[in-house]
C-alpha positions in Angstrom: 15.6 -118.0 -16.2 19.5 -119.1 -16.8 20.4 -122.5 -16.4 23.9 -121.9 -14.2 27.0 -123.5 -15.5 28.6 -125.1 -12.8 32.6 -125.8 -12.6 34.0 -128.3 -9.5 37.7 -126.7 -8.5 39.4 -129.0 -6.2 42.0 -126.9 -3.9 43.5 -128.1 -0.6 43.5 -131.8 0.3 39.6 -132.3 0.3 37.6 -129.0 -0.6 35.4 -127.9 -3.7 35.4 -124.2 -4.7 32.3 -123.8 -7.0 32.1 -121.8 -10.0 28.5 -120.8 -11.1 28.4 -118.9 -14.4 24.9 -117.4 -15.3 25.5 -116.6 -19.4 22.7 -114.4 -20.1 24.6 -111.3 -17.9 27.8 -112.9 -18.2 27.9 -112.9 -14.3 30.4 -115.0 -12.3 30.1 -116.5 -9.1 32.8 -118.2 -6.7 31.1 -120.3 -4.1 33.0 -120.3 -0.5 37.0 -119.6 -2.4 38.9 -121.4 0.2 41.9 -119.8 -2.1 42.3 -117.3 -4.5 44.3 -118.5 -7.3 42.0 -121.4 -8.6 39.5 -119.9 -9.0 40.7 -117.0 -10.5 43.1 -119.3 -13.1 40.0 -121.5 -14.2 37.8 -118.1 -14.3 40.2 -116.3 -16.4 40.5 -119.8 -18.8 37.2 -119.7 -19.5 37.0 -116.3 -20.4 34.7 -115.2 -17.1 35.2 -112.4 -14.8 34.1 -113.5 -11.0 31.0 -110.9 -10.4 30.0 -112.4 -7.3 31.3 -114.5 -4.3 29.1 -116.3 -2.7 29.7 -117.7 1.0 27.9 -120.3 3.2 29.8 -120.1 6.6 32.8 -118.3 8.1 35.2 -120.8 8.1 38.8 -120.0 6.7 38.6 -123.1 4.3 35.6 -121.5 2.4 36.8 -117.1 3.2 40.2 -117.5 2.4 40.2 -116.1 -0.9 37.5 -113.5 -0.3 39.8 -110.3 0.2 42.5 -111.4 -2.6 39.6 -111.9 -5.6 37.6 -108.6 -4.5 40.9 -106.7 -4.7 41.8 -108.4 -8.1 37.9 -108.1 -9.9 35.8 -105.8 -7.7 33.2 -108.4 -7.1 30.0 -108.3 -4.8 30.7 -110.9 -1.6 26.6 -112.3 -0.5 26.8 -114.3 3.0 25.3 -114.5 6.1 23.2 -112.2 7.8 23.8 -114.2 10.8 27.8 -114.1 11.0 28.2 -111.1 8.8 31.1 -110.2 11.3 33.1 -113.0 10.7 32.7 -113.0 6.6 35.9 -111.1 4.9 34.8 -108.2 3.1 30.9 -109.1 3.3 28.9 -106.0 0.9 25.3 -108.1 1.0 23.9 -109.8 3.9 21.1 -112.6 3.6 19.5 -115.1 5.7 16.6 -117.6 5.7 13.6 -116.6 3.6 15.5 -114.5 1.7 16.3 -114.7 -2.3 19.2 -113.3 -4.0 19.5 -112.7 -7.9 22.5 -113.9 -9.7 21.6 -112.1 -12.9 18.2 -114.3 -14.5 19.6 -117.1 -11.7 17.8 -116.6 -8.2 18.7 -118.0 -5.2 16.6 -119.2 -2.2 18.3 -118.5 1.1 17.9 -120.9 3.9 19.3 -120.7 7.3 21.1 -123.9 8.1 23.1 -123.3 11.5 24.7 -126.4 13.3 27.9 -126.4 11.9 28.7 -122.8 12.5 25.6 -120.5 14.2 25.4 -118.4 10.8 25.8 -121.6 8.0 23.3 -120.4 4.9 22.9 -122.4 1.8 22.1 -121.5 -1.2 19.0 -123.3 -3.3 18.8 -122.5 -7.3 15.3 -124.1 -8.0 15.9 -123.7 -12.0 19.7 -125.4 -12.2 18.7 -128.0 -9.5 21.4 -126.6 -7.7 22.2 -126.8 -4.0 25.2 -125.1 -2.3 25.4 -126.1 1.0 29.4 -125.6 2.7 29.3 -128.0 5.1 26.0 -128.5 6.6 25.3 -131.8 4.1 27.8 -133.7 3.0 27.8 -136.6 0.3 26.4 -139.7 2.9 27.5 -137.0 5.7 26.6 -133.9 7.5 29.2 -131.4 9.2 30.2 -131.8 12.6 28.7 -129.5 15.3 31.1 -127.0 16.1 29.2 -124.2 16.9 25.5 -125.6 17.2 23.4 -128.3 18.6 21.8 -131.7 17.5 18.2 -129.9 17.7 19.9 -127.4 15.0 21.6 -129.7 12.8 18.2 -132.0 12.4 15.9 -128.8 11.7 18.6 -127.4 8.7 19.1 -130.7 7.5 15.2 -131.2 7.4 15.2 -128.0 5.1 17.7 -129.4 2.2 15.7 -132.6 2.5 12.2 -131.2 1.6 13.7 -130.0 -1.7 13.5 -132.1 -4.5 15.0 -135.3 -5.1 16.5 -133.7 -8.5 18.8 -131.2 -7.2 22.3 -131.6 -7.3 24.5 -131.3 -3.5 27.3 -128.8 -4.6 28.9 -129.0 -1.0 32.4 -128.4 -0.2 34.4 -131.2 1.1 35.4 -134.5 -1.1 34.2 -136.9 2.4 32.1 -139.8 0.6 34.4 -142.7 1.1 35.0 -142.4 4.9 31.4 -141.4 5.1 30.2 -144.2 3.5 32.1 -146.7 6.0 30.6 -145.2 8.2 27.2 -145.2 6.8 27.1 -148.8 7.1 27.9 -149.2 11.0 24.6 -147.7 11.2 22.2 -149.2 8.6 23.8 -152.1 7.7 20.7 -153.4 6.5 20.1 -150.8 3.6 20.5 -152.5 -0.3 20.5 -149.0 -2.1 24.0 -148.0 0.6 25.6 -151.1 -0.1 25.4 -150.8 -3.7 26.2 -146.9 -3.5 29.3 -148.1 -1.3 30.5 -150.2 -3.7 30.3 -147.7 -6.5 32.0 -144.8 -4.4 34.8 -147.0 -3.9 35.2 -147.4 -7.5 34.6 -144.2 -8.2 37.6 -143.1 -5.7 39.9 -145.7 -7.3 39.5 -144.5 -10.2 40.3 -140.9 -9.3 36.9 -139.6 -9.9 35.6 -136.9 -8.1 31.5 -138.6 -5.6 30.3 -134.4 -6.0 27.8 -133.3 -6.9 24.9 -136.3 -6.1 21.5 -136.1 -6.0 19.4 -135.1 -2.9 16.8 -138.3 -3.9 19.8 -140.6 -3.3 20.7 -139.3 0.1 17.3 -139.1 0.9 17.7 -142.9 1.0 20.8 -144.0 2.1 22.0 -140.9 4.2 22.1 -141.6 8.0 22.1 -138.3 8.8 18.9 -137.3 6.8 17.5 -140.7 8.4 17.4 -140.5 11.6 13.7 -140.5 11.8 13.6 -143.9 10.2 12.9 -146.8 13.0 15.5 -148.9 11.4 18.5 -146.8 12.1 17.0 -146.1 15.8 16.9 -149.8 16.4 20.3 -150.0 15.1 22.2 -147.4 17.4 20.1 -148.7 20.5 17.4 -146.3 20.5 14.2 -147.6 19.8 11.2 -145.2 20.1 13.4 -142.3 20.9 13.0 -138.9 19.3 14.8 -138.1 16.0 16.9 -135.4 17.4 18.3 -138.3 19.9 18.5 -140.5 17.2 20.7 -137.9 15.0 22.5 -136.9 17.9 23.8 -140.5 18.7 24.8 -141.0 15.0 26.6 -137.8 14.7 28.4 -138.5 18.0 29.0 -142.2 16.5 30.3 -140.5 13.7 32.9 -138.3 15.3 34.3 -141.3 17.2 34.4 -143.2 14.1 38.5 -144.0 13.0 37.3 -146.6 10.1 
C-alpha cells in the first residue's frame, strides 16, 4: 500500500484544500477544491495531474472548483451517496461502510451527517490520514446546519474510535477561536492549557494548527468530551446524557463572541 503525500493549500480566508498524491499510479486527488486555480497551480508545480476529486459535504466552500478542474483534467469526482444531488458533477457515489481505492491508497468511508445530512469523511488507515470537511475541527466540530445533536455525537464518536495516530486533514484554519472557547468549558484541563498556549504561538508566528493528531483531541476536545463528567459539571449538567451534554456545548459554542 502507498503512503499518500499530502499538500495543505490555503485558499479563501480560512479553508484548506487537500492534495493527496498516491506515487505508485501517479494518481492525484483534490480534497473538497473550494476553488479551482490552487489547486490546479500547485498540482501542475509539482508535476501531478489531479485524477480524482474527492468531496465530504455539499457546501460551496468545498464544490466550488469541482466543475472548473473536471473540465480542465477529466478527473473522477467520489462524494456522497447521501447528497449526491447537491455534489457538482458527482461520477462515484459512496457512503458509510464503503471503501474507495485511490490507486494502492484505500479509503474507508464513514457517514458523518450533522453538519450537512450527507457529510462523509474519508479514513486512509495506511497514511494515518483523516479527511473530515467540517464535521471535526482542530479543538472544534462544525455547527449543525442541517442535522441534530444526536447526529453530530454518533459521527463524531466514529472519527474518535480511530486511532490516536491519524492525522485531522479538515478544512477550516478555526483552532485559535476554538481554543478560547475550549477553555469556557474545561477550564480545569492541563494538556488544553498547554495546547492553548502553543496554538497561540503557533498563530503568531504565521504557522498553519492543521493537520493534528486525533490522540490529542481525544484529550482536550470538548466536543469529543462530552461524555466526560467534568465537562457536564462544568456546563450545569451533571448526570445528564452525552448528547445533552454535547448539545449544550455546541449551543455554548455558537453563542460564543470570544
Amino acid at each position: 500500500m502507498s503512503q499518500l503525500q499530502i499538500i495543505r493549500i490555503p485558499v479563501l480566508s480560512d479553508n484548506y484544500v487537500w492534495l493527496a498524491h498516491e506515487p505508485t499510479q501517479s494518481l492525484t486527488a483534490v480534497i473538497d477544491p473550494a476553488v479551482s486555480d490552487a489547486p490546479l497551480s500547485e498540482s501542475e508545480k509539482r508535476g501531478w495531474t489531479i485524477t480524482h476529486i474527492l468531496n465530504t459535504h455539499h457546501h460551496g466552500d468545498h464544490v466550488g472548483g469541482n466543475q472548473e478542474i473536471k473540465a480542465r483534467t477529466g478527473c473522477t469526482i467520489v462524494g456522497p451517496r447521501a447528497d449526491r444531488n447537491r455534489i457538482p458533477g458527482i461520477d462515484i457515489e459512496v457512503g458509510d461502510g464503503d471503501t474507495y481505492d485511490l490507486g494502492t491508497a484505500t479509503a474507508e468511508v464513514f457517514d458523518v451527517p450533522g453538519h450537512t445530512r450527507g457529510h462523509i469523511a474519508y479514513w486512509f488507515a495506511d497514511s494515518d490520514a483523516l479527511f473530515c470537511g467540517d464535521t471535526l475541527f482542530i479543538l472544534g466540530c462544525g455547527r449543525m446546519f442541517e442535522g441534530t445533536a444526536d447526529q453530530m455525537w454518533t459521527s463524531l464518536g466514529k472519527l474518535r474510535a480511530l486511532p490516536d495516530s491519524a492525522n485531522i486533514y479538515c478544512a477550516h484554519e478555526y483552532t485559535q477561536a476554538n481554543a478560547r472557547f475550549a477553555l469556557t468549558v474545561d477550564p480545569g484541563n492541563a494538556d488544553l492549557t498547554t495546547r492553548v498556549a502553543e496554538i497561540d504561538r503557533m498563530r503568531a508566528a504565521g504557522e498553519p494548527t492543521v493537520p493534528g493528531k486525533l490522540g490529542v483531541e481525544k484529550r482536550t476536545n470538548p466536543f469529543l468530551r462530552a461524555d466526560d463528567a467534568v465537562i457536564a459539571a462544568t456546563v450545569g449538567l451533571a448526570g445528564e446524557s452525552p448528547v445533552e451534554v454535547f448539545a449544550e456545548v455546541r449551543h455554548r459554542k455558537d453563542m460564543f463572541r470570544g
